[in-house]
C-alpha positions, -999 to +999 in steps of 0.1 A: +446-078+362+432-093+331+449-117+308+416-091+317+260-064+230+247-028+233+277-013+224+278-030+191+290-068+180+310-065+146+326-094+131+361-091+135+367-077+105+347-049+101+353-018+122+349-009+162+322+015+170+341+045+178+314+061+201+294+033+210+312+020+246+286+012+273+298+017+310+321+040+330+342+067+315+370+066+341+373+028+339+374+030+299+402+059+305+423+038+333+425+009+312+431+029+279+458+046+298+475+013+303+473-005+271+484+029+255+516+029+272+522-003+258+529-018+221+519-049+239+506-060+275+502-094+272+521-123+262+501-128+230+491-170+240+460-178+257+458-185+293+470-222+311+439-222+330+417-219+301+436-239+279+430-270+306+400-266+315+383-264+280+401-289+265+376-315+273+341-291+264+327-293+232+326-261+218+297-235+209+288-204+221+317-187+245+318-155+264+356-138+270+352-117+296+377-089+297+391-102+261+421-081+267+441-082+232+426-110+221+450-140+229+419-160+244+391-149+220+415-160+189+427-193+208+388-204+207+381-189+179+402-214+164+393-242+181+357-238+165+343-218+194+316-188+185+331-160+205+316-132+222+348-109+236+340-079+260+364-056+271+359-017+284+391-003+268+390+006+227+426+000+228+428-033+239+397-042+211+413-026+187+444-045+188+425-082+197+405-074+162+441-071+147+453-102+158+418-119+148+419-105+114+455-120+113+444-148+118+416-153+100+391-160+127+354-142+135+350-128+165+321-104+182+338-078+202+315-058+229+334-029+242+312-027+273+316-029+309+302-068+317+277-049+342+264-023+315+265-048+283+230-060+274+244-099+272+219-125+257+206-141+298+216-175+300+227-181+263+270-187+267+280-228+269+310-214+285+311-180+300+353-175+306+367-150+331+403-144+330+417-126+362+395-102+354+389-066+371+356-071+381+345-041+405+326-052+433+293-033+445+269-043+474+246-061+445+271-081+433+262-071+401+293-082+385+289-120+398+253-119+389+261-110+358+285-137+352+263-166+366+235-149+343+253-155+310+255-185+314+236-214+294+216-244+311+242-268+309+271-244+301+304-236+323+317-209+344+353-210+345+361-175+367+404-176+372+423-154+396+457-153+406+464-169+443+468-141+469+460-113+458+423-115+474+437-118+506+464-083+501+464-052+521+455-022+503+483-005+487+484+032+499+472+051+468+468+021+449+450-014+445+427-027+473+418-056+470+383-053+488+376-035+460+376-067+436+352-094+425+369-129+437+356-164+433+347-170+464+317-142+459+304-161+433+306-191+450+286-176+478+259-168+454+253-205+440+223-224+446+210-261+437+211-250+400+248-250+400+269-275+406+310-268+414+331-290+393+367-275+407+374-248+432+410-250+441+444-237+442+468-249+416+504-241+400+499-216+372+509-228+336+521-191+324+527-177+292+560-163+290+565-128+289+537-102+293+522-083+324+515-107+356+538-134+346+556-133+379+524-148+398+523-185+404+495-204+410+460-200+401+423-201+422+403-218+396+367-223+397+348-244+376+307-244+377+281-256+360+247-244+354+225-278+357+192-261+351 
């Protein structure tokens, strides 16, 4: 579903911790499983969504949540971001820290689960959430966590791909009430927020690479005023 500091922040060019993961087990295995069986999941670009909607935000300090292999994290690192990329599989991190070394850009990769990573509170300009596979728990941890991270002043920009909140389970398989989807964090806002977009829109896709056939986006924008 992705296009997806405890456990260590190296620059991108110095190793991973090999043992230093923060989070579930089974989650790090499911999602190792699936890059494994991959040379590549992703198309390799950065995301339509993300692209749009940062092109007008001065950069600084940027959270990737669920980095994936790195096609985001690299994308602002080059457009003068400081990036913070999380992501629960090593497989995925080690291969985004290949394609940021390639490129000759620094990036801090956190091989956490968002829920279990001990994230600077309220320190990210813009905290960025990519489809991400966000389990959901009667806390709402995971939305907390992602309205936490973010700066006064700064942007949440949380993406998801049309229609797949509203899915029946799949016998054996993905449920969707299982899932963190915008409209549960926009539940949990308050007068410190204000909601720049929530919509439905066309998705501007990469081509190639896992989820490609979906097309059109929910995008929701916020912004922390205080």
């Amino acid at each position: 579903m992705t296009d997806d500091i405890a456990a260590g922040s190296p620059a991108s060019d110095a190793p991973l911790p090999l043992d230093g993961y923060v989070g579930d087990p089974a989650v790090r295995a499911e999602w190792d499983h699936l890059y494994a069986d991959r040379q590549q999941v992703w198309s390799g670009r950065p995301n339509g969504a993300l692209v749009a909607e940062a092109a007008g935000l001065t950069p600084g300090r940027v959270l990737d949540v669920g980095c994936g292999e790195g096609a985001d994290a690299v994308w602002l690192a080059r457009g003068g971001w400081d990036v913070t990329a999380l992501e629960v599989s090593g497989v995925a991190l080690e291969r985004a820290a290949g394609h940021a070394r390639n490129a000759a850009v620094s990036v801090r990769w956190v091989h956490a689960a968002l829920t279990e990573a001990a994230l600077p509170p309220a320190s990210f300009d813009l905290v960025s959430a990519q489809y991400p596979a966000l389990l959901r728990t009667p806390d709402a941890a995971a939305e907390r966590a992602l309205l936490a991270a973010v700066a006064p002043g700064g942007v949440l920009l949380l993406v998801h791909h049309a229609g797949m909140d509203t899915q029946q389970a799949e016998e054996g398989g993905f449920d969707p009430a299982d899932y963190v989807w915008p409209s549960m964090v926009v539940d949990l806002l308050d007068d410190d927020w204000e909601v720049e977009v929530d919509e439905q829109r066309p998705r501007v896709a990469p081509d190639g690479g896992a989820g490609a056939h979906h097309t059109d986006d929910l995008v929701l924008r916020v912004r922390r005023l205080r």
